[in-house]
VODO-748717 format. One record per residue (C-alpha): residue number from 1; x, y negated, z. Coordinates in Angstrom, 2 decimals. Each point is the difference from the previous one (the first is absolute). Layout:
residues N
<atom><num>NUM</num><c1>X</c1><c2>Y</c2><c3>Z</c3></atom>
...
END
This chain:
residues 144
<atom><num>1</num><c1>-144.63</c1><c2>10.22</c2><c3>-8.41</c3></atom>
<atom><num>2</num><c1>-1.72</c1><c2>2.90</c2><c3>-1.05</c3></atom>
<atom><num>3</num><c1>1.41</c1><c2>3.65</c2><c3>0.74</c3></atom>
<atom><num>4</num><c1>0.39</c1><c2>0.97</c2><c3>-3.66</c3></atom>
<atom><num>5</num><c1>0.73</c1><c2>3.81</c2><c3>1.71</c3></atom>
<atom><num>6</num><c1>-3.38</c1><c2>0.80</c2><c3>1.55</c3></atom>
<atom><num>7</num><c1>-2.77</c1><c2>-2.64</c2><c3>-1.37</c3></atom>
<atom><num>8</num><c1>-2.10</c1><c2>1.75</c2><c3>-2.68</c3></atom>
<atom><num>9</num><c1>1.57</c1><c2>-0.17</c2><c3>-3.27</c3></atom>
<atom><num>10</num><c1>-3.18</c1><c2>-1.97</c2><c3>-1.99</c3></atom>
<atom><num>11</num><c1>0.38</c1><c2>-3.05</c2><c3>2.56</c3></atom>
<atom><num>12</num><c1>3.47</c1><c2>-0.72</c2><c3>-0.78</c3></atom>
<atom><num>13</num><c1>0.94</c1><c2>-3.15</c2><c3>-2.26</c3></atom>
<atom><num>14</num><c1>1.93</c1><c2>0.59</c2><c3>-2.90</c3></atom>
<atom><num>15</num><c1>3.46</c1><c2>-0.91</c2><c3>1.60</c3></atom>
<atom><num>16</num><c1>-0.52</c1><c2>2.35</c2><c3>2.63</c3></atom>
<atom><num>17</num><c1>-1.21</c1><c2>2.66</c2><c3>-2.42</c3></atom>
<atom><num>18</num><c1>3.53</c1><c2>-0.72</c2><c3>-1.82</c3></atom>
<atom><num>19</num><c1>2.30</c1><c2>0.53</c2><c3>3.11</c3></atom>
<atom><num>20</num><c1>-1.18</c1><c2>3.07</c2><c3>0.75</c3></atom>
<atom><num>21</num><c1>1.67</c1><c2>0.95</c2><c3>-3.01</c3></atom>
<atom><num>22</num><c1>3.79</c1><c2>1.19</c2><c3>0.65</c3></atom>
<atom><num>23</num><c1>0.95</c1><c2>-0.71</c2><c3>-3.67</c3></atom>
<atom><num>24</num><c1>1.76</c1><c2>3.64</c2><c3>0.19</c3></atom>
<atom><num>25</num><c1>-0.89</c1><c2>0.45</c2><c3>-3.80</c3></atom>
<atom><num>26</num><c1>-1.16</c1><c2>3.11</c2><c3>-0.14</c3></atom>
<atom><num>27</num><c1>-3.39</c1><c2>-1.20</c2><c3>-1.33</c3></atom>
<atom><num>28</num><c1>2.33</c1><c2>-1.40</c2><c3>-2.98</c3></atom>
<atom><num>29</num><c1>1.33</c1><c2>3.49</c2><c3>-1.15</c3></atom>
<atom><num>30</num><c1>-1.03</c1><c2>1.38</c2><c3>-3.26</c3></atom>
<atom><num>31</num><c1>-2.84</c1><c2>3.10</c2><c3>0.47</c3></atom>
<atom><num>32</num><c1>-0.31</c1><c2>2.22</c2><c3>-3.02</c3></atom>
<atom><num>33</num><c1>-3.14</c1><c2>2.18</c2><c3>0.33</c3></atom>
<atom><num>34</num><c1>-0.40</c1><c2>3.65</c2><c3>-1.78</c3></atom>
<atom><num>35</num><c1>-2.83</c1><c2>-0.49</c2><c3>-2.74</c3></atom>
<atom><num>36</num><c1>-1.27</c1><c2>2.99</c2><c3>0.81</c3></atom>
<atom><num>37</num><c1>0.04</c1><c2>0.52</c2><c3>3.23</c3></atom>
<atom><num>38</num><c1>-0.38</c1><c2>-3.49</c2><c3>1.49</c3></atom>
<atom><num>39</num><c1>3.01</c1><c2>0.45</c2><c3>2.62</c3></atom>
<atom><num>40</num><c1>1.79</c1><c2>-3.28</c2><c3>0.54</c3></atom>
<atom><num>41</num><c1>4.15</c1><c2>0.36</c2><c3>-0.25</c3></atom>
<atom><num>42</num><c1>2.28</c1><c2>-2.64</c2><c3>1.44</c3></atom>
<atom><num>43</num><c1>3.04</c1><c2>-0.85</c2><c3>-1.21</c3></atom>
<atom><num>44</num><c1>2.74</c1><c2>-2.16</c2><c3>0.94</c3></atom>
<atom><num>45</num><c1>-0.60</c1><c2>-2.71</c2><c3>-3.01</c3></atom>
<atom><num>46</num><c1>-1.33</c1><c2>-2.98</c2><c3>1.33</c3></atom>
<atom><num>47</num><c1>-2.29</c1><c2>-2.93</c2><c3>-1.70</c3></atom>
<atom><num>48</num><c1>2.08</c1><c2>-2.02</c2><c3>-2.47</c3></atom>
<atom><num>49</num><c1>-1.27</c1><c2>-3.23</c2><c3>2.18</c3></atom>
<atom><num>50</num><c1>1.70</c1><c2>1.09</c2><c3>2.60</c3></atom>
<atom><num>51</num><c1>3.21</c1><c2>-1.52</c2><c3>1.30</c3></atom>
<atom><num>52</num><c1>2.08</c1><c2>2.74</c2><c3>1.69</c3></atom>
<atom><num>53</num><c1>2.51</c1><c2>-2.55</c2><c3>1.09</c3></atom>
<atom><num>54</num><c1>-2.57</c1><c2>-2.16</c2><c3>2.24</c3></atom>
<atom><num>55</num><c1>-1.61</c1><c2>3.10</c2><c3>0.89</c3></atom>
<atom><num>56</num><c1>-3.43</c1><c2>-1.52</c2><c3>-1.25</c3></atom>
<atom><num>57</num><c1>-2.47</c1><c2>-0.51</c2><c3>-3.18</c3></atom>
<atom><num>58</num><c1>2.13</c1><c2>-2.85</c2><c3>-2.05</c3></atom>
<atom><num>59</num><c1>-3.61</c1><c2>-0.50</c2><c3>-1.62</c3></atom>
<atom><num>60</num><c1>-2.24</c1><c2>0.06</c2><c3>3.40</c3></atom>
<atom><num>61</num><c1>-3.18</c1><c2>-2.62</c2><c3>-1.06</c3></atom>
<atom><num>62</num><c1>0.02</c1><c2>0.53</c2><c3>-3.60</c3></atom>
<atom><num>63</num><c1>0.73</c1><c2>4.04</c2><c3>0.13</c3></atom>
<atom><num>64</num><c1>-3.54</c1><c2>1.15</c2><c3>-0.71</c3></atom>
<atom><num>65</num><c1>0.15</c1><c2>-2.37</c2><c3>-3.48</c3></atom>
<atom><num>66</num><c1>3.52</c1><c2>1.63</c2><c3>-0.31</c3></atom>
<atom><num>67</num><c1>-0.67</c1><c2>3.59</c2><c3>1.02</c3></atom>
<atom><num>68</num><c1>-3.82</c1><c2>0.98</c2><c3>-0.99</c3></atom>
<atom><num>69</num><c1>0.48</c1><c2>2.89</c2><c3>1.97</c3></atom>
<atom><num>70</num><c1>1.57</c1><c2>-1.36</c2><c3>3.31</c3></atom>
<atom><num>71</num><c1>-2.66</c1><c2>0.20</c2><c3>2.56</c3></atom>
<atom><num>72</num><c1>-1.09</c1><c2>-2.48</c2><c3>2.61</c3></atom>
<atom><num>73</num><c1>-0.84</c1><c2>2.17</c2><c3>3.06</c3></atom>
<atom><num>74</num><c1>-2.58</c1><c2>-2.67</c2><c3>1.75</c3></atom>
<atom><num>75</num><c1>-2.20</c1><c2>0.12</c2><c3>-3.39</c3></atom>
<atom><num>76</num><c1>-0.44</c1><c2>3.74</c2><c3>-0.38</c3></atom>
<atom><num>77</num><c1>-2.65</c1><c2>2.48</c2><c3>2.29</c3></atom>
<atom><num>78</num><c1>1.36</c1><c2>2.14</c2><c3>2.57</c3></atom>
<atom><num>79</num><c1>0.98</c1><c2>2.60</c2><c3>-2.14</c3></atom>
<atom><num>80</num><c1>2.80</c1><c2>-1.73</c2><c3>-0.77</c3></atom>
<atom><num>81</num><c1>1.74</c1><c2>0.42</c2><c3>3.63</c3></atom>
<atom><num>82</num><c1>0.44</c1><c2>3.86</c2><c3>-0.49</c3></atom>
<atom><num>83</num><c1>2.08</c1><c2>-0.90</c2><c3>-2.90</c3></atom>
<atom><num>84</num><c1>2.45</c1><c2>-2.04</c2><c3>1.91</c3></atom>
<atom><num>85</num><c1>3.38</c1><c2>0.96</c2><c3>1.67</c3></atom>
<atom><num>86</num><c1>-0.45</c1><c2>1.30</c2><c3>3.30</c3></atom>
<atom><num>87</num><c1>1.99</c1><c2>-2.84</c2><c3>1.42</c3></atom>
<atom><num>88</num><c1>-2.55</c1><c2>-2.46</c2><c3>-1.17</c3></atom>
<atom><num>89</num><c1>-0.79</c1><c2>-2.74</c2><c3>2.60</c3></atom>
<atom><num>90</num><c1>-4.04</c1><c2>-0.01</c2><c3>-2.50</c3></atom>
<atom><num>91</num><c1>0.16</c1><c2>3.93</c2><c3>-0.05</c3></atom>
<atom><num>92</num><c1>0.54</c1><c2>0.66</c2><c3>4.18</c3></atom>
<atom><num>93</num><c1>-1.88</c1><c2>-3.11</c2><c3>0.36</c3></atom>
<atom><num>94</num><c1>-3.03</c1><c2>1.17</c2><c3>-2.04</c3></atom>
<atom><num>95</num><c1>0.46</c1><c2>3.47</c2><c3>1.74</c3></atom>
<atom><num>96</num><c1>0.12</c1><c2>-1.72</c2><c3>3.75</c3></atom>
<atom><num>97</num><c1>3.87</c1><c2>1.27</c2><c3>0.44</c3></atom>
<atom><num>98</num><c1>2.83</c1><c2>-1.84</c2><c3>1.42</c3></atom>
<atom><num>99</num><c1>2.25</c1><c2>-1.81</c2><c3>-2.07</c3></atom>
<atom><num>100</num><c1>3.60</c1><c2>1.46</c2><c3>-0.17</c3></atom>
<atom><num>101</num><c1>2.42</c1><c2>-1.24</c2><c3>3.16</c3></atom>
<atom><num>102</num><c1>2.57</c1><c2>-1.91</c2><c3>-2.84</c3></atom>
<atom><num>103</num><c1>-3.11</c1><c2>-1.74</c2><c3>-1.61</c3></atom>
<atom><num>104</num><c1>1.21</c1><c2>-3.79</c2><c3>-0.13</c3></atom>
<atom><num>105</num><c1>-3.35</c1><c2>-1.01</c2><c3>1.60</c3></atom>
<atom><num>106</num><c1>0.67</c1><c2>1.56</c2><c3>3.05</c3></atom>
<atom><num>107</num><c1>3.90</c1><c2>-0.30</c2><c3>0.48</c3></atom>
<atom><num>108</num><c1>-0.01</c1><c2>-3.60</c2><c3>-1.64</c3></atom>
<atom><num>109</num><c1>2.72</c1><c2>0.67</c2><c3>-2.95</c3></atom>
<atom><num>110</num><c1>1.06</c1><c2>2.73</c2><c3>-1.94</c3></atom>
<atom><num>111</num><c1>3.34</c1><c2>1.63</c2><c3>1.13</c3></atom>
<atom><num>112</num><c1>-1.96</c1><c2>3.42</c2><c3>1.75</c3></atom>
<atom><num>113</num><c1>-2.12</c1><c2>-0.08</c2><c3>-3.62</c3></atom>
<atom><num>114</num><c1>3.41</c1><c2>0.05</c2><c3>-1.57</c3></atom>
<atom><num>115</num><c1>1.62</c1><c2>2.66</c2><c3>1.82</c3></atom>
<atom><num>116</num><c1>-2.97</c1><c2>2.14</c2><c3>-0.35</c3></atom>
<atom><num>117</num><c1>0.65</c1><c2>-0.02</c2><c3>-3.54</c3></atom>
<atom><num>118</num><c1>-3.61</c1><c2>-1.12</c2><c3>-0.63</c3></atom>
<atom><num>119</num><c1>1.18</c1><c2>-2.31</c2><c3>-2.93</c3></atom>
<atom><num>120</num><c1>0.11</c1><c2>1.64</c2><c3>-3.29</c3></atom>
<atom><num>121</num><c1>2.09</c1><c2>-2.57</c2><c3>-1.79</c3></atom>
<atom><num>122</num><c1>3.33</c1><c2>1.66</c2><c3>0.46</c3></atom>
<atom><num>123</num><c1>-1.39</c1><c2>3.60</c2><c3>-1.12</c3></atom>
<atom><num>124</num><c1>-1.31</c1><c2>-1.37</c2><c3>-3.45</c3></atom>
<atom><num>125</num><c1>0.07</c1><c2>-0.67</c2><c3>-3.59</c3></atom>
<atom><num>126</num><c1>-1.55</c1><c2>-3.02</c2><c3>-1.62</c3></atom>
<atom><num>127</num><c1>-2.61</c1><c2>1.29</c2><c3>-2.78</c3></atom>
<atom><num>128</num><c1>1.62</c1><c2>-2.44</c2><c3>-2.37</c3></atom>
<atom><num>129</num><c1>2.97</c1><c2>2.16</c2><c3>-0.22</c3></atom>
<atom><num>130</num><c1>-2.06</c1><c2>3.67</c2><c3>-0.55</c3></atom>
<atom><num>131</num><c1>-1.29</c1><c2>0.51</c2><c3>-3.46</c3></atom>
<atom><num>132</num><c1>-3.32</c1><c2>1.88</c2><c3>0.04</c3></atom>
<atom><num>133</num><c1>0.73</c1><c2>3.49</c2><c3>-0.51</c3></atom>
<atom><num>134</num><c1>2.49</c1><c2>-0.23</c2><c3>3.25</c3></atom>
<atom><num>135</num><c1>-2.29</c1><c2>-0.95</c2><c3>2.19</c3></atom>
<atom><num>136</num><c1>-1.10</c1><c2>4.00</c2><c3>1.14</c3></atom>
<atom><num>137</num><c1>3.83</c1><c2>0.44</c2><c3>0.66</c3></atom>
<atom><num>138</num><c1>-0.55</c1><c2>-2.48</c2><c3>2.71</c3></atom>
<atom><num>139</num><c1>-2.62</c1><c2>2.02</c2><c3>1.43</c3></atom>
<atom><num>140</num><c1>0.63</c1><c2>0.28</c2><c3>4.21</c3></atom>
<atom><num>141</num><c1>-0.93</c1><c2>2.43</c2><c3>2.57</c3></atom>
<atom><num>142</num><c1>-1.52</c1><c2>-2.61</c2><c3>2.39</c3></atom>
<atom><num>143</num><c1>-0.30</c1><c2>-3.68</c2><c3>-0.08</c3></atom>
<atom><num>144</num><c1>3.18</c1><c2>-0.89</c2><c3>1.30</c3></atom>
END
């Protein structure tokens, strides 16, 4: 089996490219960014696709057709990686960092990911239920 931790991230297969992902959702939060100024704002809205229940995308292989703006990490250049959380499994990867102790790939489930409060599902809003002009009162200091 190949050590999905330290083998260079352009040799891995697709399914290893996946479980380095923690499925924490924080890539699935709503970002407003300031016309003017370019910043990027999180908030604590998340995609409409996904389900906060299961902790997961509800809409995972069709959410690109679903979301046009939902990206899919592997396909963009490296400038995507300084966008990322810096919990990311692709963002330390990319920057040749450790992953996290309570990362499920190295502690084989996700109870220390869990206590960690890495998960963003309980500290959320589904964008379904925030009408446009709310979404800046859902503006957060730091990505959870």
């Amino acid at each position: 089996m190949v050590d999905i931790v330290t083998v260079p991230m352009d040799t891995l297969s697709d399914f290893e490219w996946e479980q380095l992902c923690d499925h924490c959702g924080r890539c699935c939060l709503i970002k407003l960014e300031d016309d003017r100024t370019a910043d990027v704002f999180y908030t604590n809205i998340i995609c409409k696709q996904y389900d906060i229940e299961k902790g997961q995308c509800g809409s995972y292989q069709e959410r690109q057709q679903l979301v046009p703006g939902c990206i899919v990490i592997r396909s963009f250049g490296k400038e995507i990686y300084s966008q990322l959380p810096e919990t990311c499994a692709y963002r330390l990867r990319y920057n040749n960092k450790p992953l996290p102790e309570w990362h499920p790939l190295l502690v084989g489930n996700t109870k220390k990911m869990q206590q960690a409060m890495i998960y963003v599902s309980q500290r959320v809003v589904s964008e379904q239920s925030i009408h446009d002009e709310q979404f800046e009162d859902h503006i957060v200091d730091d990505i959870m």
